[in-house]
PDB file of N, CA, C and O in Angstrom, chain B, residues numbered from 101:
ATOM      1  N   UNK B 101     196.785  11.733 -14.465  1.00  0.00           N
ATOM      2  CA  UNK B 101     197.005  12.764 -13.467  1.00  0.00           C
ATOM      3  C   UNK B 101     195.658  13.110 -12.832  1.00  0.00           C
ATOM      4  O   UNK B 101     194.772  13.699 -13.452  1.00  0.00           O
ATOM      5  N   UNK B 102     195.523  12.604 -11.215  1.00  0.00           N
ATOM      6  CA  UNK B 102     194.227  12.973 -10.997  1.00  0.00           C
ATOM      7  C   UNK B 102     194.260  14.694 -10.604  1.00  0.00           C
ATOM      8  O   UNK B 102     195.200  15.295 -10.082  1.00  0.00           O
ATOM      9  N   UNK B 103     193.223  15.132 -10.937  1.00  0.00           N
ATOM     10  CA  UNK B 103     192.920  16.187 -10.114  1.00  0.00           C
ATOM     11  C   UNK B 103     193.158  17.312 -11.345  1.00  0.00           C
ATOM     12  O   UNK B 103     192.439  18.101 -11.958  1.00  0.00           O
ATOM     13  N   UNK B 104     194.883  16.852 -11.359  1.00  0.00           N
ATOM     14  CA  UNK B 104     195.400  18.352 -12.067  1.00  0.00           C
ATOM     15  C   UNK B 104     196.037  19.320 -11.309  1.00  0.00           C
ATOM     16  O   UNK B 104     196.224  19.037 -10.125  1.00  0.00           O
ATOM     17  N   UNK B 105     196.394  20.337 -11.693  1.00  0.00           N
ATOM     18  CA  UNK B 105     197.183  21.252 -11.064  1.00  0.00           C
ATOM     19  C   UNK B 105     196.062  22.846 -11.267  1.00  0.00           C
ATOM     20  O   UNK B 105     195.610  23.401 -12.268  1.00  0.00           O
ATOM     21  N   UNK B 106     195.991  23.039 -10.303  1.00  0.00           N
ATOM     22  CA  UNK B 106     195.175  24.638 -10.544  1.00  0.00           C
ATOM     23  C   UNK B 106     195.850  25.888 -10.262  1.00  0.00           C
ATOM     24  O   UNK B 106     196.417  26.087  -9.188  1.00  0.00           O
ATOM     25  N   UNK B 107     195.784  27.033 -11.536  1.00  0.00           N
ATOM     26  CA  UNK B 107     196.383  27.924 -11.099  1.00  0.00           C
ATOM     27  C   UNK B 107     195.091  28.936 -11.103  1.00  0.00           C
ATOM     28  O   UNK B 107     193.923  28.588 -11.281  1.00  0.00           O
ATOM     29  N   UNK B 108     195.663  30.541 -10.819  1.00  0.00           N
ATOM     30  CA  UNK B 108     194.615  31.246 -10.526  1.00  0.00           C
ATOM     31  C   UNK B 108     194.220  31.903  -9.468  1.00  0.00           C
ATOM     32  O   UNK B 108     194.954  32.741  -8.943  1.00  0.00           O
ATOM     33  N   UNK B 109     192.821  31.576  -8.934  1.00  0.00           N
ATOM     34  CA  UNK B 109     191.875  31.667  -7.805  1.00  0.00           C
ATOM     35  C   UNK B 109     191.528  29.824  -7.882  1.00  0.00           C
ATOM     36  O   UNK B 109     191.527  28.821  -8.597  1.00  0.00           O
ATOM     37  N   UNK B 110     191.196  30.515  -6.208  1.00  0.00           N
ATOM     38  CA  UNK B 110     190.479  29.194  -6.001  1.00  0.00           C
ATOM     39  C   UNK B 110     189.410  29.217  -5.339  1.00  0.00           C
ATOM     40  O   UNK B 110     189.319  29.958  -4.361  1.00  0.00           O
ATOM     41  N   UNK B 111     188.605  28.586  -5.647  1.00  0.00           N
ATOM     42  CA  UNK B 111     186.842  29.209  -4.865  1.00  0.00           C
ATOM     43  C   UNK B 111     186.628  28.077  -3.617  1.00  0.00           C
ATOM     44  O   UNK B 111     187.115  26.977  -3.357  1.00  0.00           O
ATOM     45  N   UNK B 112     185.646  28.951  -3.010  1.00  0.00           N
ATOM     46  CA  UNK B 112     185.417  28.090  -1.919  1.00  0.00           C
ATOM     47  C   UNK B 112     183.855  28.324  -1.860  1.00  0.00           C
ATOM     48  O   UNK B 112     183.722  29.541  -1.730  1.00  0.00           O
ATOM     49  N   UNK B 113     183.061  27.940  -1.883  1.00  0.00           N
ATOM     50  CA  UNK B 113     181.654  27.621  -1.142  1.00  0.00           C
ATOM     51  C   UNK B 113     181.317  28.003   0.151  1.00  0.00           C
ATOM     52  O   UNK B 113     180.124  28.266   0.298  1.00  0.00           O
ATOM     53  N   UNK B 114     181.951  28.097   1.024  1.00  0.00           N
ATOM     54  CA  UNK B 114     182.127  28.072   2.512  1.00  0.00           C
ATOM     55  C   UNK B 114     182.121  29.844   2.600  1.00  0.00           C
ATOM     56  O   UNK B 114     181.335  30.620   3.144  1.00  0.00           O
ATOM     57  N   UNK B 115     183.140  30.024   1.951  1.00  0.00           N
ATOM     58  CA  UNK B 115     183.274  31.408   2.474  1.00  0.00           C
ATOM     59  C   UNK B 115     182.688  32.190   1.342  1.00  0.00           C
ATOM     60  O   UNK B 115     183.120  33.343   1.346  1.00  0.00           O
ATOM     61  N   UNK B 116     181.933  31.966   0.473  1.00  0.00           N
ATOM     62  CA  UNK B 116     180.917  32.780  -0.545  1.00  0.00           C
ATOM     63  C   UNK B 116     179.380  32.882   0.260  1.00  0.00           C
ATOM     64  O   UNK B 116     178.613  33.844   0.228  1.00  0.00           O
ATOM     65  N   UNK B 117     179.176  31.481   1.039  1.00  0.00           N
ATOM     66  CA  UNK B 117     177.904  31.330   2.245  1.00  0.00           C
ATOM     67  C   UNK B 117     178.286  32.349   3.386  1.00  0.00           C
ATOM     68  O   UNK B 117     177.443  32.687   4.217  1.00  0.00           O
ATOM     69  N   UNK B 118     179.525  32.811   3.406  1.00  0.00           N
ATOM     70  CA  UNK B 118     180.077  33.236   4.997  1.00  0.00           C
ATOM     71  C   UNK B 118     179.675  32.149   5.869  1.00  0.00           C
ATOM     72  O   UNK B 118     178.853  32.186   6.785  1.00  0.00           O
ATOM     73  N   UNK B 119     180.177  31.448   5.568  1.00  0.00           N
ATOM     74  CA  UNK B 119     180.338  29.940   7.135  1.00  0.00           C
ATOM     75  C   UNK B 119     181.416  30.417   7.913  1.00  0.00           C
ATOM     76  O   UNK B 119     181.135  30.764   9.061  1.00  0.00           O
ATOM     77  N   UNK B 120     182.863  30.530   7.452  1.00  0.00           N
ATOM     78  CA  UNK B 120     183.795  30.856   7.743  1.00  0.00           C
ATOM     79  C   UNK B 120     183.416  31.941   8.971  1.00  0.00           C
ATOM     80  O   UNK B 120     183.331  31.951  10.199  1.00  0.00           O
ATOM     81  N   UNK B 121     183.221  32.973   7.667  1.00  0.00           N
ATOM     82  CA  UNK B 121     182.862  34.261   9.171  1.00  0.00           C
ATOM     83  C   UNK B 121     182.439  34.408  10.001  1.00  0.00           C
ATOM     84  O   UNK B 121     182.737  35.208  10.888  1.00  0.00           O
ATOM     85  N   UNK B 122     180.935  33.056   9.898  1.00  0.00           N
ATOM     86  CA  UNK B 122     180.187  33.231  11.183  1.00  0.00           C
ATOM     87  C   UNK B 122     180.884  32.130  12.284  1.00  0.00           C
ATOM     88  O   UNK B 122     180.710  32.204  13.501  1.00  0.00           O
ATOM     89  N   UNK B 123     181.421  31.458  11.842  1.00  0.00           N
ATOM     90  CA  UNK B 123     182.214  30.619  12.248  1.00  0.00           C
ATOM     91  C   UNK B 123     183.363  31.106  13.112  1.00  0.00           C
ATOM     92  O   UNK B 123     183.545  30.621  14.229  1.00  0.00           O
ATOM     93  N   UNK B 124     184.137  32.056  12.612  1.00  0.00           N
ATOM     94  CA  UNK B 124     185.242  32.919  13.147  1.00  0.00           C
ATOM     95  C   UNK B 124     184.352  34.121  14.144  1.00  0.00           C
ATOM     96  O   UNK B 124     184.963  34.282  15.201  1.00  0.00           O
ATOM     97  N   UNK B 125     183.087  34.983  14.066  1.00  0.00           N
ATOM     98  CA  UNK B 125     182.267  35.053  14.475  1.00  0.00           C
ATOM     99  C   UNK B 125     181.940  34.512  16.130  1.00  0.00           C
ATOM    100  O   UNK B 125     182.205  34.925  17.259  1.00  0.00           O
ATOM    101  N   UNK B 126     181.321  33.526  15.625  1.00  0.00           N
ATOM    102  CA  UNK B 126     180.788  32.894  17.238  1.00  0.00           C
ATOM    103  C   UNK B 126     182.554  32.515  18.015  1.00  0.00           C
ATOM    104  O   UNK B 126     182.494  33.021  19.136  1.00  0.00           O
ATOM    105  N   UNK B 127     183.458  32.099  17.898  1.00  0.00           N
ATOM    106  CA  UNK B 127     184.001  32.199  18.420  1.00  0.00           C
ATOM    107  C   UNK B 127     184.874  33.154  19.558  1.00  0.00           C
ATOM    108  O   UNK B 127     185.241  33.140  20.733  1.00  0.00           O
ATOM    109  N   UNK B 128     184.935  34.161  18.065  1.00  0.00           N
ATOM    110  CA  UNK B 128     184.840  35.430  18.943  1.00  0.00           C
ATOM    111  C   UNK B 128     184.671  36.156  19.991  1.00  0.00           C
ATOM    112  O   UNK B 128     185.421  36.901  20.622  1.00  0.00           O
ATOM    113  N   UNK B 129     183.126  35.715  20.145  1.00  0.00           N
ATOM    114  CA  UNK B 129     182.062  36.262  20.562  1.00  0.00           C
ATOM    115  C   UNK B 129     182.108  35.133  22.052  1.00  0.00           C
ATOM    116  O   UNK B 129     182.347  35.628  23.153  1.00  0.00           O
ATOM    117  N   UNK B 130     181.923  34.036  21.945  1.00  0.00           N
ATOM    118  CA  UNK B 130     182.329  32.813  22.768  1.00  0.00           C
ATOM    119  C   UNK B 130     182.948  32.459  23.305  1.00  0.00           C
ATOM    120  O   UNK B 130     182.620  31.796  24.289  1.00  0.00           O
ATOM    121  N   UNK B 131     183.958  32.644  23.045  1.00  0.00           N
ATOM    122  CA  UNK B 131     185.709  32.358  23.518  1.00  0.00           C
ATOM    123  C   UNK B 131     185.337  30.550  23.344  1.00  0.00           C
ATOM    124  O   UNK B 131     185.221  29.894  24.380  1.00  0.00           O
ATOM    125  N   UNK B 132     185.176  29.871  21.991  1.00  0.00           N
ATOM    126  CA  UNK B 132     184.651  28.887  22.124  1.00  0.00           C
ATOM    127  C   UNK B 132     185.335  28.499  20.570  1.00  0.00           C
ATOM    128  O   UNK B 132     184.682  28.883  19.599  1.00  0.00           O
ATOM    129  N   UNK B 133     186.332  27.923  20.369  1.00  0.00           N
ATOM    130  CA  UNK B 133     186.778  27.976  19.486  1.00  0.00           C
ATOM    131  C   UNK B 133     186.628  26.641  18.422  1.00  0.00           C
ATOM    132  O   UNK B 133     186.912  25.476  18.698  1.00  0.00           O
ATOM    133  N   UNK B 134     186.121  27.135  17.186  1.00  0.00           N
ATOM    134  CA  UNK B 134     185.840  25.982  16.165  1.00  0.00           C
ATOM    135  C   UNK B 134     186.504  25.434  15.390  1.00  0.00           C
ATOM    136  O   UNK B 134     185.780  24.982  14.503  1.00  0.00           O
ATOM    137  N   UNK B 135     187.480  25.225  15.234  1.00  0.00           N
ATOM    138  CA  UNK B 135     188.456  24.319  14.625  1.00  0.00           C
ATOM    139  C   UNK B 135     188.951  23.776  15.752  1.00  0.00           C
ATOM    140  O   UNK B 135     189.139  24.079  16.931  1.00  0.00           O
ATOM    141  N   UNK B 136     189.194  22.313  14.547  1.00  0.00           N
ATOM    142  CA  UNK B 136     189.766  20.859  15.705  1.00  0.00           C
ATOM    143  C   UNK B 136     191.532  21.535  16.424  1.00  0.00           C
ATOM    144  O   UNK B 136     191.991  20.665  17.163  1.00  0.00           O
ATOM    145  N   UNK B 137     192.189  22.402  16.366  1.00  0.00           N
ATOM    146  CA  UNK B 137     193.444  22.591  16.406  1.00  0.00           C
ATOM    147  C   UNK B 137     192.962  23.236  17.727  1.00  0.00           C
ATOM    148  O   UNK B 137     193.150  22.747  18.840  1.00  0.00           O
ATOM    149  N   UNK B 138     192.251  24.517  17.437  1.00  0.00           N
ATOM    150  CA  UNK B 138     191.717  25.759  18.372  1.00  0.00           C
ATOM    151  C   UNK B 138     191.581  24.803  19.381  1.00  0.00           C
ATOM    152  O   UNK B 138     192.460  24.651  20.229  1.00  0.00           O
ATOM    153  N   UNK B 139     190.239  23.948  19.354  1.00  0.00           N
ATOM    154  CA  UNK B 139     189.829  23.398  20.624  1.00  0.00           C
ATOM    155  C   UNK B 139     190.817  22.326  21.495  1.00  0.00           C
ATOM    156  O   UNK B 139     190.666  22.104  22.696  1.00  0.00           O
ATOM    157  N   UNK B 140     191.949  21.657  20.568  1.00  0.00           N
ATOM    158  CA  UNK B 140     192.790  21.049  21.293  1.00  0.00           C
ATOM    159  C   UNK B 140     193.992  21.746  22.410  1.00  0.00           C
ATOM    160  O   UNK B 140     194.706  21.350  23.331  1.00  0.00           O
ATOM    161  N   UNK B 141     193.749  22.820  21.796  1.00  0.00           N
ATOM    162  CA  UNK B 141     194.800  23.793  22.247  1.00  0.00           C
ATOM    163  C   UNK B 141     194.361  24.177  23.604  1.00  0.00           C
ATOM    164  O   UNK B 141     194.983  24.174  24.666  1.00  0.00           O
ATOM    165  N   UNK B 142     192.918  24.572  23.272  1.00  0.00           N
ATOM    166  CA  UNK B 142     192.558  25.492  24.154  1.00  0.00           C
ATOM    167  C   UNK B 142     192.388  24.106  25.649  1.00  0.00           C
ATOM    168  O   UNK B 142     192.401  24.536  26.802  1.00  0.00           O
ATOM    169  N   UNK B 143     192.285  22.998  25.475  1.00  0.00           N
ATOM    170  CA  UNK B 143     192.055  21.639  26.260  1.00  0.00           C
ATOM    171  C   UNK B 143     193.190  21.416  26.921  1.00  0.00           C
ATOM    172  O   UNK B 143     193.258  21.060  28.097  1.00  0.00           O
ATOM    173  N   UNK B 144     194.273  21.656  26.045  1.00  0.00           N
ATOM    174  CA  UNK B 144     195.708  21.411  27.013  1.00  0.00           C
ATOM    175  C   UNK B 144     196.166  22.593  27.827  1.00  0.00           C
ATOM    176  O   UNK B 144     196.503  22.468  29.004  1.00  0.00           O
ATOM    177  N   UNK B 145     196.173  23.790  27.158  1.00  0.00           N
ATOM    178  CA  UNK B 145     196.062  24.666  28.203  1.00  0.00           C
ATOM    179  C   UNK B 145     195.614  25.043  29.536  1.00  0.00           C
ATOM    180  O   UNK B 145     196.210  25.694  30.393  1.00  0.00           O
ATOM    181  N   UNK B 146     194.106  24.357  29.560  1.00  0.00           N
ATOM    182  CA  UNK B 146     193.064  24.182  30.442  1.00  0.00           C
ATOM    183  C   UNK B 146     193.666  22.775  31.397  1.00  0.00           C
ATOM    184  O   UNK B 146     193.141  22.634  32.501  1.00  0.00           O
ATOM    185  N   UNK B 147     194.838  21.669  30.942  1.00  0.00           N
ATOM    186  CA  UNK B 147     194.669  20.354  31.340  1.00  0.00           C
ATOM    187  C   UNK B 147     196.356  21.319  32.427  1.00  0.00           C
ATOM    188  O   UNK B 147     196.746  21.219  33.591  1.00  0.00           O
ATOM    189  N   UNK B 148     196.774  22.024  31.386  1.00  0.00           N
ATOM    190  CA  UNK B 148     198.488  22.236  31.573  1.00  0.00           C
ATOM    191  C   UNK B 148     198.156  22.761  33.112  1.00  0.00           C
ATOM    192  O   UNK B 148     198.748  22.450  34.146  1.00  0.00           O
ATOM    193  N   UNK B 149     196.667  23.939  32.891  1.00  0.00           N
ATOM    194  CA  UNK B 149     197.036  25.047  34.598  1.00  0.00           C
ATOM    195  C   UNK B 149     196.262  24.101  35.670  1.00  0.00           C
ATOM    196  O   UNK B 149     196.281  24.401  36.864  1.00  0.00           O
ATOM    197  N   UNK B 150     195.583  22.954  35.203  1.00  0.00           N
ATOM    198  CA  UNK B 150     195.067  21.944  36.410  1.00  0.00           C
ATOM    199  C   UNK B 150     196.359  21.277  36.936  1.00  0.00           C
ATOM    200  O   UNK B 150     196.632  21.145  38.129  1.00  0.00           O
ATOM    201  N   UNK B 151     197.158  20.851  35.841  1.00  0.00           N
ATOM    202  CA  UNK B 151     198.124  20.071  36.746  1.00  0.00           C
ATOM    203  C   UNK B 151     199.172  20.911  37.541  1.00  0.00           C
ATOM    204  O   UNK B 151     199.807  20.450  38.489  1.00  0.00           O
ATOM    205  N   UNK B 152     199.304  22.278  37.037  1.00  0.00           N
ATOM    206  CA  UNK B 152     200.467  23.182  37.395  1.00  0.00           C
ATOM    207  C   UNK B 152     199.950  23.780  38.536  1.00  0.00           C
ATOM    208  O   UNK B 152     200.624  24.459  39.310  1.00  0.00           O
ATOM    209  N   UNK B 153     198.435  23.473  38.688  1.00  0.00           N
ATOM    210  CA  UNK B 153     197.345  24.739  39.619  1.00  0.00           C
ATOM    211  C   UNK B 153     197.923  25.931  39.502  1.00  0.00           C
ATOM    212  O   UNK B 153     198.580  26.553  40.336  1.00  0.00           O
ATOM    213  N   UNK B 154     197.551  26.289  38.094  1.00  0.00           N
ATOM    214  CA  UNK B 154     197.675  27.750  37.900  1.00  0.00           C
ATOM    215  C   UNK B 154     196.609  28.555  38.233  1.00  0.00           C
ATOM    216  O   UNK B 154     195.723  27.854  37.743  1.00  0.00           O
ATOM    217  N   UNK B 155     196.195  29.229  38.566  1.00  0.00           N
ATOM    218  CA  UNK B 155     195.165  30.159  38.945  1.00  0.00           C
ATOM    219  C   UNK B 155     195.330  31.535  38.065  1.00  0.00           C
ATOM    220  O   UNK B 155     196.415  32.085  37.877  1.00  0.00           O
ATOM    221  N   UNK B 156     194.219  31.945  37.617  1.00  0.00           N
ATOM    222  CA  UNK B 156     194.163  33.419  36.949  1.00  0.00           C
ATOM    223  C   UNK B 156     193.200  34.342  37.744  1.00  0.00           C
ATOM    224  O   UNK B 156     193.026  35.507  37.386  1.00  0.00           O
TER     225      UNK B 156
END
């Protein structure tokens, strides 16, 4: 059985450094978003009002 099964807590590294936060942070702050999902999103949205010529 690799790995195993974990119960409990589960730790992270990331967010004991606050990466996360500063991470969630600059975005914020940016309107510049850091995760691969965020930025795809935010690309089709941007692709959706070029083709629709949406204007804001």
């Amino acid at each position: 059985m690799a790995g195993g099964k974990k119960y409990g807590f589960s730790f992270s590294w990331k967010r004991a450094l606050g990466v996360s936060g500063a991470k969630q942070s600059f975005a914020r702050k940016t309107g510049v978003p850091t995760t691969r999902g965020g930025m795809e999103r935010k690309i089709g949205n941007l692709f959706l009002d070029m083709l629709l010529k949406k204007r804001k």
